[in-house]
N, C-alpha and C positions, 0 to 999 in steps of 0.2 A: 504494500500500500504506500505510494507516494507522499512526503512528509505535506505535500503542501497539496492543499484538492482546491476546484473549484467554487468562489461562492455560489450561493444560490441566491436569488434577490428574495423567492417568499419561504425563506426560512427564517423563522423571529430571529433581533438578535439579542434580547432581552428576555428573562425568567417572565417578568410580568407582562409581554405581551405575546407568550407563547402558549398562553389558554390552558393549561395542563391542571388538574386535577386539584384542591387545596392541598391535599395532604402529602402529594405526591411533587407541588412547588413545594411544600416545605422543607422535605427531606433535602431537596437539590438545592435548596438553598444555605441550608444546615450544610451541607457535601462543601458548595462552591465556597463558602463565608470561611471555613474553615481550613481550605487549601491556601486562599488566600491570604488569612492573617501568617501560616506555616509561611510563604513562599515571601513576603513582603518584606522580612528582613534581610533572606539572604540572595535577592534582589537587589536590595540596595547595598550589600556587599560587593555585586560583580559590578554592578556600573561604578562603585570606588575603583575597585579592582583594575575593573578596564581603563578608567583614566589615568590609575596611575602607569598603570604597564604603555601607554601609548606614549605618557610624558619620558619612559625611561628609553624606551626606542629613539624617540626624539633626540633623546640626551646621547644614545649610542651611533647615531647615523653618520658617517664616514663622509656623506654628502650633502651640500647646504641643500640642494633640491630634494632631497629624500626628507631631510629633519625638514624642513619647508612644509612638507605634503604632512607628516605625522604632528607638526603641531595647526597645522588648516583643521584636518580631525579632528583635533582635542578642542579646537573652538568649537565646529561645528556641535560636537558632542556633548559640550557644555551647554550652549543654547538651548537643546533637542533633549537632553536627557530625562527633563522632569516630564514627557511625554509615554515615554518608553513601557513604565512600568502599567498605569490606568488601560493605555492601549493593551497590555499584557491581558490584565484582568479581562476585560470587556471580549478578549477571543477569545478568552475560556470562559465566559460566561455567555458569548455564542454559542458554546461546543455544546455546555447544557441541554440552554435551552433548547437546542434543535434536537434534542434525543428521540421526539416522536415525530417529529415534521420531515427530518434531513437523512430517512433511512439509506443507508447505505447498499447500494446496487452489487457491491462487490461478494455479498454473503458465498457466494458460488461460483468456481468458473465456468461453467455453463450461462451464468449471467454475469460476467466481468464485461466491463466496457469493451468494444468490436474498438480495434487498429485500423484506421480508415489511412488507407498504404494512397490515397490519390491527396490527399491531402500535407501529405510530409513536409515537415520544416526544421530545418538547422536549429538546435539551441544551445544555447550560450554554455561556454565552456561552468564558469562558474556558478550559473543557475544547477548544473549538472553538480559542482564539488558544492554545494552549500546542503543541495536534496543528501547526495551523500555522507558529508559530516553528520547533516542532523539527525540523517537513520541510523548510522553506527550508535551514536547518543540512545536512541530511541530502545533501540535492540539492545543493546548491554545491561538496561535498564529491565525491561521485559524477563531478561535472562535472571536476572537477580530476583527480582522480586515476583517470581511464575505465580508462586500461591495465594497471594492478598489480589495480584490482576486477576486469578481466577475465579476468589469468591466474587470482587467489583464487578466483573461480567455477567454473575447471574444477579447480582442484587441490581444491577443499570439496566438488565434486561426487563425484570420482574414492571421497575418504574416506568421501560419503556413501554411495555407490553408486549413485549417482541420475544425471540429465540435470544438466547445469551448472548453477551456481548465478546467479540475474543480480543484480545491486547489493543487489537491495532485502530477496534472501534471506542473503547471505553471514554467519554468526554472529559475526563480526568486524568487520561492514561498516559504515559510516556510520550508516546507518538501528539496526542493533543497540546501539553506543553511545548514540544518540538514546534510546530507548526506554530502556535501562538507565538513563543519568542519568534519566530522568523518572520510574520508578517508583523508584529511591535517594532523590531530592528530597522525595518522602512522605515521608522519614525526618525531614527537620529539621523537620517543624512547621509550615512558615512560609504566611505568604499568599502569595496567587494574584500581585499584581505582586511580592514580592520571586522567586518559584518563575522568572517571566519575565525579572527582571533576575538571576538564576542563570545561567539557558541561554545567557544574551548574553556573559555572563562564560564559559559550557563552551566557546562559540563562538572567544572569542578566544584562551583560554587554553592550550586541551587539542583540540580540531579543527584549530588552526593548523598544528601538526605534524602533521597524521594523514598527509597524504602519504608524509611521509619514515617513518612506523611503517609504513605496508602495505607500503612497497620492502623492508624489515628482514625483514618479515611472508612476502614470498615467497620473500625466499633463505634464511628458516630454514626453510620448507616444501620448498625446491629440497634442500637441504640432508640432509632426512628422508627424500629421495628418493619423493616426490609429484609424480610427473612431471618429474624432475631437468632442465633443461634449454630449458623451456619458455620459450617468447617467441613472439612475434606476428613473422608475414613475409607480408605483404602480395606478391601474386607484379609481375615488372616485366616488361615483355615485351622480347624480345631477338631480335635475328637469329638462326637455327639453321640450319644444312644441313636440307636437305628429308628426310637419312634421320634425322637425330636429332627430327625432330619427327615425322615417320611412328612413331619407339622412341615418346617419349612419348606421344601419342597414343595407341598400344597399351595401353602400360603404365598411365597414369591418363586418361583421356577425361574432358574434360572439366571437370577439377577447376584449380583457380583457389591454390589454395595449402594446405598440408599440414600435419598435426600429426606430428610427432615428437617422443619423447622418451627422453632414455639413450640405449641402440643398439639400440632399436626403428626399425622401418621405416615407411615414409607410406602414407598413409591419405589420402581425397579429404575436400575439407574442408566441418568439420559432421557429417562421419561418428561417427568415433570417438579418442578418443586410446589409441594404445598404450602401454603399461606395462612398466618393466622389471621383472622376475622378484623384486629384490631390492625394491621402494618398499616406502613404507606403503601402498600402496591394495593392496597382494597381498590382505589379504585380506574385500577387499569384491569384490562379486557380479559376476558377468561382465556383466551388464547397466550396468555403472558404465560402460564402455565407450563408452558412448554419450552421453559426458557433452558434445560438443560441439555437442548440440542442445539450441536454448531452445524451452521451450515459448509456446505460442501467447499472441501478446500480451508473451511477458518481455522483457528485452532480451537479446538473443543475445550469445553469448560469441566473442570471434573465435578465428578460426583459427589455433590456436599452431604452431610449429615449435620443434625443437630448437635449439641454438646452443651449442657449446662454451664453455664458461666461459672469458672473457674479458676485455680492460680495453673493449673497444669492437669487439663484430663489429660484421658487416654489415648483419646481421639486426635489429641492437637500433636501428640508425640509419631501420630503411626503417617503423618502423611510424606508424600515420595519423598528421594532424595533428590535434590536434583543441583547440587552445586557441584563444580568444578572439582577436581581434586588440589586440594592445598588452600580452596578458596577460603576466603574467612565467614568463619558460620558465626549466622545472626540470631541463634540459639536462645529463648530465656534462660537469666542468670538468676535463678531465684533463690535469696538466702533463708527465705524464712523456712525450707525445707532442709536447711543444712544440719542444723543442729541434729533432727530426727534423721537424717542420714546417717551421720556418725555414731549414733548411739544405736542405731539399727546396725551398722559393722562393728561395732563394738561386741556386742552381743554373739555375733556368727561367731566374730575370733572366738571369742570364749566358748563357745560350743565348740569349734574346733581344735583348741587346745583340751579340752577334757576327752575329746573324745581320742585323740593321739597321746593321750595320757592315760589311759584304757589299756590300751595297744603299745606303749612302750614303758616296761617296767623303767622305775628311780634311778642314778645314777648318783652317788653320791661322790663326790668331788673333793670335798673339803670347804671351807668356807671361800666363798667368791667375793671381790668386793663389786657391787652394781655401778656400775661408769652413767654418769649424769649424762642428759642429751647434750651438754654446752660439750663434755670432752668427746663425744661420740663425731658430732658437729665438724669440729676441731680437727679430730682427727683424718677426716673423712678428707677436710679440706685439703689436708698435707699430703693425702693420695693423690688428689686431684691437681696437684700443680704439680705433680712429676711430669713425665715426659710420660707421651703418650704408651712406649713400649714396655715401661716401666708402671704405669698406674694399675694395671691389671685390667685395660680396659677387654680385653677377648675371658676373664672371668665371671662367674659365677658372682651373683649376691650373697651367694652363700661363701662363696670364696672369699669374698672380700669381708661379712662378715667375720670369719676365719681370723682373717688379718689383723682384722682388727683385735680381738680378744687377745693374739699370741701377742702383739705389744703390749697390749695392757699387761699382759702380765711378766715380759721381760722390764718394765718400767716400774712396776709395783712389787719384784717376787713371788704373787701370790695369784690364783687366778682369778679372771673377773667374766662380770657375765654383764648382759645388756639389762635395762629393766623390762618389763612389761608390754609397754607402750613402746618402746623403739623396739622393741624385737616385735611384733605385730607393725611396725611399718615395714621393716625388712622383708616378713615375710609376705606381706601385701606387695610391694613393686615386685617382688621374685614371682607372686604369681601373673601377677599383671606383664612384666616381661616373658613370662612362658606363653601367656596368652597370644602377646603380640610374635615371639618367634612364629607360633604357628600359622601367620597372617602373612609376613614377610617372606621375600626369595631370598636364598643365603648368599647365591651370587650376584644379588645386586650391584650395583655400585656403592649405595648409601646404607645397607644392612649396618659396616661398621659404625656409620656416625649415632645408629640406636645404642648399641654397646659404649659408645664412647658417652652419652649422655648418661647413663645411670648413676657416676656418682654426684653430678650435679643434682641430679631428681631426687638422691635418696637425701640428699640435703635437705632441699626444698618438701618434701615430704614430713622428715624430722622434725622441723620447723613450724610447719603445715598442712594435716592432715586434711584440710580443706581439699587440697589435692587430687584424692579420689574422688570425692563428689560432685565436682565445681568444673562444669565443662570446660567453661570460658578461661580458667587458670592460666595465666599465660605459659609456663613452664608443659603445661599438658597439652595447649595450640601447637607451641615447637615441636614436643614429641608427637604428636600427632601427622604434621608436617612432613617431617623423617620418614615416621613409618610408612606413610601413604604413597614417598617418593619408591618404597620397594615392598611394597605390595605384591601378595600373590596373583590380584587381580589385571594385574597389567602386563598386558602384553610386549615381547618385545622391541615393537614400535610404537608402546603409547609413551614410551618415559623419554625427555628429551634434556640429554648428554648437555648440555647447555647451563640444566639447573644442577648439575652436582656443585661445581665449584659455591654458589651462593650457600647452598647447604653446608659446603664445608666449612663456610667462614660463621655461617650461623651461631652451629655450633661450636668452633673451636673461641668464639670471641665469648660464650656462657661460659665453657671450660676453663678460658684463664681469667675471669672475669667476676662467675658469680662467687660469692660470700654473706649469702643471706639477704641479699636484696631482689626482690623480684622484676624492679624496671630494667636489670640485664633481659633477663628473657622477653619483656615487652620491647627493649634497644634490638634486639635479634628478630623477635618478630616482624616489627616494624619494616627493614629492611629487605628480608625473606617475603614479605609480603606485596613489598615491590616487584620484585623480580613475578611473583605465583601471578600479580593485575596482567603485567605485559604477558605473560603466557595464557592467561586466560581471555585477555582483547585479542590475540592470535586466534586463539582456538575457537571463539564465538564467531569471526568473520569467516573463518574457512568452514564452519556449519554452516552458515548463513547462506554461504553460498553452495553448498550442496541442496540447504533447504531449499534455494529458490529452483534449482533445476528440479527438483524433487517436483515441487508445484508445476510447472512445465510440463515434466511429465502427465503429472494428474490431469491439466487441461488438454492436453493431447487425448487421452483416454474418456475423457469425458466429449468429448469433439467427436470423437469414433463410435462411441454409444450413440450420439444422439443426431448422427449421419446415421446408422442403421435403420433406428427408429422410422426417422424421417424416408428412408427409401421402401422399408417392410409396408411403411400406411400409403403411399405413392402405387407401390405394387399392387396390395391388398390383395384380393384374390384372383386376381389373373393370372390366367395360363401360359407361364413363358418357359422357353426351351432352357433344359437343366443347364446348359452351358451358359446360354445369355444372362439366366440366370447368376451362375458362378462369376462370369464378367461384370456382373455390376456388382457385386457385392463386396468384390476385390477391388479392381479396378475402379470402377467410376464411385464406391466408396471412399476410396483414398484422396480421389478429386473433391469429394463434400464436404469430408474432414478436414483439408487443406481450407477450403474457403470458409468453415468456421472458425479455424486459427486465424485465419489475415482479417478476415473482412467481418464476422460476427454474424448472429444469426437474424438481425433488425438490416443487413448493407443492399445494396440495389444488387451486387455480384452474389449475393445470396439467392437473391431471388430468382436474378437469371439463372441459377444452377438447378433451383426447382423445375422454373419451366420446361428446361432441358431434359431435365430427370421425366419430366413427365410425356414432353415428345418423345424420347427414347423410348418407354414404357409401349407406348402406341404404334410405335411403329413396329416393334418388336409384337405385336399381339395382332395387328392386324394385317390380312393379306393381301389386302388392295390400297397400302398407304407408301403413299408417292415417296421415294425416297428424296431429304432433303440435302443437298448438297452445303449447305452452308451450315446444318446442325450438324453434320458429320467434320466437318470442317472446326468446329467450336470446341466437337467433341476431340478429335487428336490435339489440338491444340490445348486442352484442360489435362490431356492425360500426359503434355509432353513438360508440365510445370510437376508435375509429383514424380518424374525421374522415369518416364518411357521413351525410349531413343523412338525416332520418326517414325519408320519403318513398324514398328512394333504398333504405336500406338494410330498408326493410321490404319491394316489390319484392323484391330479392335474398335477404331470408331465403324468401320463398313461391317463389322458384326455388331454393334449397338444401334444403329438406326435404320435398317433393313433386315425384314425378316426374309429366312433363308431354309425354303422347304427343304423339308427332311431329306427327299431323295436327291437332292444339289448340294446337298452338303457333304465337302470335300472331309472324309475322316482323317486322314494322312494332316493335313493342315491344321484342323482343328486340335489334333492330339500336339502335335509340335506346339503349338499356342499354349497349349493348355500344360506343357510339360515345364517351356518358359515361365508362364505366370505360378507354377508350384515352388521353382527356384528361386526361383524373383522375392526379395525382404517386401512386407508391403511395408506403410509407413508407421513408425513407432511401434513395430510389432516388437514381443520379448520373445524370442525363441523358447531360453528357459523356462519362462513359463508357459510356452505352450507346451512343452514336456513334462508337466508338473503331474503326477497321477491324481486321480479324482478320488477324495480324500472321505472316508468312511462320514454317516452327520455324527457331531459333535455330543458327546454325552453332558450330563448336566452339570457336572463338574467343569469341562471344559467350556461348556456355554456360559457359565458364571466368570473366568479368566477373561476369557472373550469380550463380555462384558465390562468387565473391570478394565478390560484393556482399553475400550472405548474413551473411558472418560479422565484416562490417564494424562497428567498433565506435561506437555511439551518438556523434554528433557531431563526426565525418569530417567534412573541409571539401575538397568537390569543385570543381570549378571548370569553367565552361559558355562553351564558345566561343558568341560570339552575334552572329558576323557572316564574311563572306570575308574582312577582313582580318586574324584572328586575334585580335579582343579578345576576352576573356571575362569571367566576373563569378564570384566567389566562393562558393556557398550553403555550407550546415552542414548534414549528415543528422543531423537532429533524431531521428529515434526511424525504423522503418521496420515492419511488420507481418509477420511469417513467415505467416498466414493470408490476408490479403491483398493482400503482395507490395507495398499503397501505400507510400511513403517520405515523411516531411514534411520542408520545407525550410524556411530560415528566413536572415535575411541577417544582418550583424554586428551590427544592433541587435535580434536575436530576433524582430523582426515575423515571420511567414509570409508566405512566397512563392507557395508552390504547393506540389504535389505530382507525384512519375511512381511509376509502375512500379518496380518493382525490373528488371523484362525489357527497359522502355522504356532506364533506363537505364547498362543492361550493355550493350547496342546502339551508345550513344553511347558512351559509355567505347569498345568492339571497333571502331567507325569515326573516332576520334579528336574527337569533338566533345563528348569532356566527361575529366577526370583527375581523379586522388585524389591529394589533395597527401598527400605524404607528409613527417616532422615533420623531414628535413634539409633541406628545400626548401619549409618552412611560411612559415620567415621571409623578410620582404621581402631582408634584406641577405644572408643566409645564399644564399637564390639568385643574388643578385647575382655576389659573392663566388664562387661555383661558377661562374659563367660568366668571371668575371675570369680563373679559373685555366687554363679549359679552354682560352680564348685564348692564357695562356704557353704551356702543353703543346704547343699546335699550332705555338708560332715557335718550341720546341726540338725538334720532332719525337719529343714523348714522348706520345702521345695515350693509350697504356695505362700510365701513370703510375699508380704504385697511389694511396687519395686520402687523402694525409696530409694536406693543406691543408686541408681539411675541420674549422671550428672546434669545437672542443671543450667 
C-alpha cells in the first residue's frame, strides 16, 4: 500500500462532520485526543531536532553556496514550522474520520486498483525515495509492534462496521502517521533532502515510542468498551477424557481458538467477534461482526479471546513469538510478582534438598567454617580477572565451586563450606546452564562466550536472586543474546559471521568490567543492541521484499481463477470440440489473465477481451459462421504478448475462430499442437505443485491447526523438526495468502526458504513435526529456565505448581 493515497473530496475531514454514530464518535475521539497529546511532545522534539541539525550542516558546509542553501532552510523553517504540527493532527484526524466513508478498495487483489499501461508517466526520482523512506518507517514499525496493530484492527473494524482492519489500513496505524507527516512537511517549504532528513529525524524521535502509544491506544479502546477484553490465545493442546472432547467436538468442531469479548460467548475462529450490548460498536451494522476476516491478500487479524483484566493472565503470556532473534523484548516487568517468585523457589530448593538428602547418606567432615556471600563474591571476582585460559572458563559450576572451597580452606587450614542461600544459587545457574547447553550447538562460534559469562552471572546472581525471575534483568538480556546467537534452532545460514566479533567484545568488556554493578551489562547491552537494530532493519527489508513478490504471486493466481470463471460462464453449456476446448482454457486463458494483471477487470482492453472471448465461442459452435479475419488477426496477436512465437500462435488463432468438421481435421497437426502446448510453461504455473498428491480430508485435529493457522499473526516463528532425532530449525511466517493458503518462510536473516501450504502445515503442527513458539518460550533462556523449574517441581512432587517462576 502506497504511503501516500489519493484525496477524496467527499470524504469528511472532521470527526464532527463525518455523521458517525455518538458512541462510536466518542470512542475515536477518546482514540484520536489521546494519540495526540502522546505525539505532541515529541513532535516538538524533532522540529528542535531538525533545526538544530540543519544549523550544524550549515556550520559544516565546505561551500559558501551549500551553507547559503542550509541556512535559506533554517529561515524558511522557522517561518513554516509552527504550521507543521496542527496540519499533523488535522491528517490524522482525516484518517479517523473517514473510517466508514473512505473504504478502502485495496481489501483484495482481485479488487486492487487496474494499471492503466496507456496512461504512463515519468515520476520524480525523489517522490519515489520519500514513498520509500516513509514505508521502510512504516514496516519496521508494523514488524515491532504485530500484536496491539492486530487487536486495533479488529476493535477499528468493529467501529467501522466492516471486516478487520490489517496494518496498513488502521487510521492510527504506522502507515497513517507516515502519510500524515509527509503531507504536514509540505507545510514548511523546505527541499527534497532536508523533507528526507525530516523523516529520519520523525523516525527516531516520535516512531520510537509508537509501541508503547498503540498498548495506551488499546486499553483506552478496551476501556470505551470496543470489544473490552480482547487479546490473542493461541489454543495449546492438552490431554482431555474422551467424553470432554467428544463435548467439544460437539460444541465447536473444528475450530482452533476463539474470540470473546465482555460476557459474550465463542465463536470459531475468523468467524466473528461478539459484542457486548453496552460497547461503542452497538451501534455499527451487524455485518461488523464479521470483523475477524481479512480480506484477500490483507494481513489477517488473529484470533482474539477474552481475558479478565489482569496484572499477567495466561492468555497474555501464550500469544506468538514473533520478534527477531536478539531483538529486545518489550516483555512486562512486573515486580509485585517477585517476591512470590522467590519464595515459591525457595520452597522447590528445599524440597529438593530433602529429598537428595533421603538419597544420600551424612558425610561428616569435621567442623567447616561457612564463607559469607561478601568473601564468596570476592572470591569469585579474583577468578574472573584471570586470563581467560586460566579462569576455568570451559569448567563446570561445580568445578569452580570446587575451587573455591579448596582455597578456602588452604587460606583458613580448616575446611569450609558455602551457606544455604549461595549454595542454592550455584546450584540454580548449574541447572539453568544445563538447561541452556541442551538449547545451544557446541560448534558454534559463540557456545564459548556462554561458558565465559558464568562467573560474571554467578556474581550477579549472588548478589541478586532477582535474576531468575526478572526477564528484563539486564545481565539475563546479555545471556540470552549469547545463547540465541548459537542456538540449536539455527540453521547454518541463518547466523551471520558479522555479529561474532560484537558478541565478543560484549562480553569480554562484562568480564573485565563487572564488580557488582549492573549498568556494565546495561553499557554491553546497549551497544550489542546496536549492532542486533542494523541486522534486524537488514533482515525486515529483504522479507519485505520476498513478501511483496509473494503478493505478486497471489494476484497472479487470483487473475487465473477468475479468467477461468469468466470463460467457464462465457462457455456455459455449449458444445465445443474437446480440443478447442483444451485451447482456450490454456491458451486464450493465459491471454485473460494477462489483461487482468495490466489492465484490471473495470479497462476498455478488458472488455475487448470478452467480446473476443465470446466471438470465438461462436464461431467455434457454429457451422455457418463467417470466419473473421480480423478477430483471428487480434486473436495471434493476444497470444503473441503471453510468449507464442508467430507461427504457433497464428495456427491456434485459425483453430479458435473457425470451426473445423470432424472429418477435415488434420490428426497428425492437431497432435503436434497439442504435444507443443503440453511442453509449453503456461503463465505463473508451479510445476511442483502440480505434482503435489491429493492429500487425504483433514481430520479434526488437523482442521483445528488449520485453523489456528489462519489467524496466525504475520511473523510467527514456527519451528520444523528435520530429522529422528528431534532437531529442528527455526522459520518466520513471513506473510501467508487466505486465497491461496501459500505461507512464505524466511530464516533469521530474512533470506527465503521456501514455502507450504497452510493445510501442509497444520498437518505437521496435528503430527508433531512442526510448533509455534509461543512468546514465553520465544527466548532461548526463558525456555531454558522453564525447564530448570519443571525439574524442581518434579524433586518436590509439585508438578501442578501454579507458574510463578515464570520471568517477568
Amino acid at each position: 500500500m502506497p504511503i501516500s493515497t489519493p484525496s477524496n473530496d467527499a470524504t469528511p475531514r472532521t470527526l464532527a462532520a463525518a455523521g458517525l454514530p455518538r458512541r462510536v464518535r466518542k470512542a475515536l475521539e477518546h482514540a484520536l485526543g489521546l494519540v495526540s497529546v502522546e505525539l505532541d511532545t515529541s513532535l516538538g522534539t524533532m522540529l528542535k531536532e531538525f533545526e538544530q541539525e540543519l544549523f550544524r550542516l550549515a556550520d559544516l558546509a565546505r561551500s559558501p553556496g551549500v551553507e547559503s542553501g542550509y541556512m535559506q532552510t533554517l529561515r524558511t523553517l522557522r517561518m513554516n514550522r509552527a504550521d507543521l504540527i496542527p496540519r499533523f493532527m488535522l491528517e490524522l484526524e482525516a484518517g479517523v474520520a473517514g473510517i466508514r466513508s473512505a473504504r478502502s478498495t485495496d481489501d483484495s487483489p482481485a479488487a486492487s486498483t487496474p494499471v492503466q499501461f496507456h496512461n504512463l508517466s515519468l515520476v520524480e526520482d525523489e517522490v519515489m525515495d520519500e514513498g520509500a523512506v516513509l514505508r521502510e518507517v512504516a514496516t519496521r514499525q508494523e514488524s515491532r509492534a504485530a500484536l496491539p496493530l492486530h487487536l486495533l484492527g479488529q476493535r477499528f473494524g468493529v467501529l467501522a462496521g466492516s471486516p478487520a482492519f490489517d496494518a496498513e489500513r488502521i487510521p492510527l496505524g504506522p502507515r497513517a502517521l507516515c502519510r500524515a507527516m509527509r503531507d504536514a512537511s509540505q507545510t514548511l517549504q523546505v527541499p527534497y533532502e532536508a523533507r528526507l532528513l525530516l523523516y529520519r529525524i520523525f523516525d527516531r524521535q516520535v516512531m520510537s515510542g509508537y509501541a508503547r502509544i498503540l498498548e495506551k491506544l488499546d486499553d483506552a479502546m478496551d476501556a470505551e468498551g470496543v470489544l473490552p477484553g480482547l487479546t490473542f490465545v493461541p489454543v495449546r493442546a492438552r490431554a482431555t477424557p474422551q467424553g470432554e472432547q467428544a463435548a467439544a467436538a460437539a460444541g465447536a468442531p473444528g475450530s482452533a481458538a476463539r474470540v470473546e469479548a465482555g460476557h459474550g460467548g465463542a465463536t470459531p475462529a475468523g468467524a466473528e467477534a461478539s459484542r457486548d450490548g453496552g460497547d461503542a460498536a452497538a451501534d455499527a451494522p451487524s455485518d461488523a461482526s464479521a470483523n475477524g476476516q481479512a480480506g484477500a491478500g490483507a494481513r489477517p487479524a488473529p484470533a482474539p479471546a477474552a481475558g479478565r483484566p489482569g496484572k499477567r493472565s495466561p492468555s497474555s503470556q501464550s500469544r506468538p513469538h514473533t520478534a527477531w532473534m536478539g531483538e529486545a523484548w518489550d516483555g512486562p516487568d512486573d515486580g509485585a510478582d517477585e517476591q512470590a517468585s522467590l519464595a515459591t523457589l525457595q520452597k522447590l530448593m528445599a524440597g529438593r534438598r530433602a529429598l537428595i538428602g533421603k538419597l544420600r547418606p551424612r558425610q561428616s567432615g569435621g567442623p567447616r567454617d561457612e564463607l559469607s556471600t561478601r568473601d564468596v563474591f570476592s572470591a569469585l571476582g579474583a577468578l574472573q580477572a584471570q586470563p581467560p585460559a586460566a579462569a576455568g572458563n570451559s569448567r563446570s559450576l561445580q568445578d569452580v565451586k570446587q575451587t573455591l572451597l579448596a582455597q578456602a580452606r588452604q587460606q583458613h587450614g580448616k575446611g569450609a563450606t558455602l551457606s544455604q542461600r549461595d549454595n542454592d544459587t550455584f546450584e540454580l545457574l548449574s541447572m539453568l546452564y544445563g538447561q541452556i547447553e541442551e538449547e545451544v550447538r557446541a560448534d558454534a562460534p559463540a557456545a564459548a562466550l556462554i561458558r565465559r559469562l558464568q562467573l560474571p552471572l554467578l556474581r550477579v546472581a549472588l548478589q541478586d536472586r532477582a535474576f531468575f525471575v526478572r526477564g528484563q534483568h539486564p545481565a539475563r538480556r546479555l545471556l540470552n543474546t549469547v545463547a540465541e546467537s548459537a542456538a540449536r534452532w539455527l540453521d547454518k545460514d541463518d547466523y551471520d559471521p558479522q555479529m561474532l566479533l560484537p558478541l565478543q567484545q560484549a562480553v569480554t568488556h562484562v568480564v573485565e568490567n563487572y564488580d557488582g554493578d549492573d549498568a556494565v551489562f546495561d553499557a554491553s547491552n546497549t551497544k550489542l543492541e546496536t549492532h542486533l537494530q542494523e541486522q534486524v532493519r537488514k533482515a525486515e527489508l529483504l522479507e519485505r521484499r520476498h513478501v511483496e513478490a509473494a503478493r505478486g504471486k497471489e494476484k497472479l493466481e487470483v487473475a487465473k481463477v477468475r479468467a477461468t470463471e469468466t470463460l467457464d460462464a462465457i462457455v456455459g453449456d455449449r458444445r465445443l470440440a474437446k480440443f478447442v476446448r483444451a485451447l482456450l482454457h490454456q491458451a486464450w486463458a493465459d491471454v485473460l489473465t494477462l489483461t487482468l494483471l495490466r489492465q484490471g477487470e473495470g479497462s476498455d482492453e478488458w472488455r475487448r477481451q470478452m467480446e473476443a472471448t465470446q466471438k470465438i465461442v461462436l464461431a467455434c459452435c457454429s457451422d455457418d459462421a463467417v470466419v473473421d479475419p480480423a478477430l483471428t488477426a487480434h486473436v495471434a496477436k493476444a497470444l503473441g504478448q503471453v510468449g507464442y512465437h508467430a507461427d504457433e500462435a497464428g495456427v491456434i488463432a485459425q483453430r479458435l475462430t473457425q470451426r473445423v468438421p470432424e472429418g477435415q481435421d488434420d490428426p497428425a497437426s492437431r497432435t503436434e499442437l497439442a504435444v507443443k502446448l503440453k511442453a509449453r510453461a503456461r503463465l505463473g504455473e508451479d510445476p511442483a505443485k502440480a505434482r503435489r498428491p491429493k492429500l487425504p480430508p483433514r481430520t479434526p485435529e488437523e482442521q483445528a491447526r488449520y485453523e489456528q493457522l489462519r489467524v496466525m499473526p504475520f511473523g510467527t516463528w514456527i519451528e520444523f523438526v528435520v530429522n529422528q532425532q528431534g532437531d529442528f530449525v527455526r522459520r518466520r511466517l513471513s506473510w501467508f495468502s487466505p486465497v491461496t493458503d501459500n505461507a512464505l518462510f524466511v530464516n533469521q536473516r530474512g533470506q527465503r526458504i521456501g514455502e507450504h501450504s497452510l493445510d501442509s502445515l497444520g498437518r505437521m503442527i496435528a503430527a508433531g513435526q512442526a510448533r509455534i513458539v509461543t512468546a514465553e518460550r520465544g527466548r532461548l533462556v526463558d525456555r531454558a529456565w522453564q525447564a530448570a523449574v519443571s525439574a524442581l517441581r518434579s524433586f518436590a512432587g509439585r508438578g501442578e505448581e501454579p507458574a510463578l517462576l515464570e520471568p517477568k
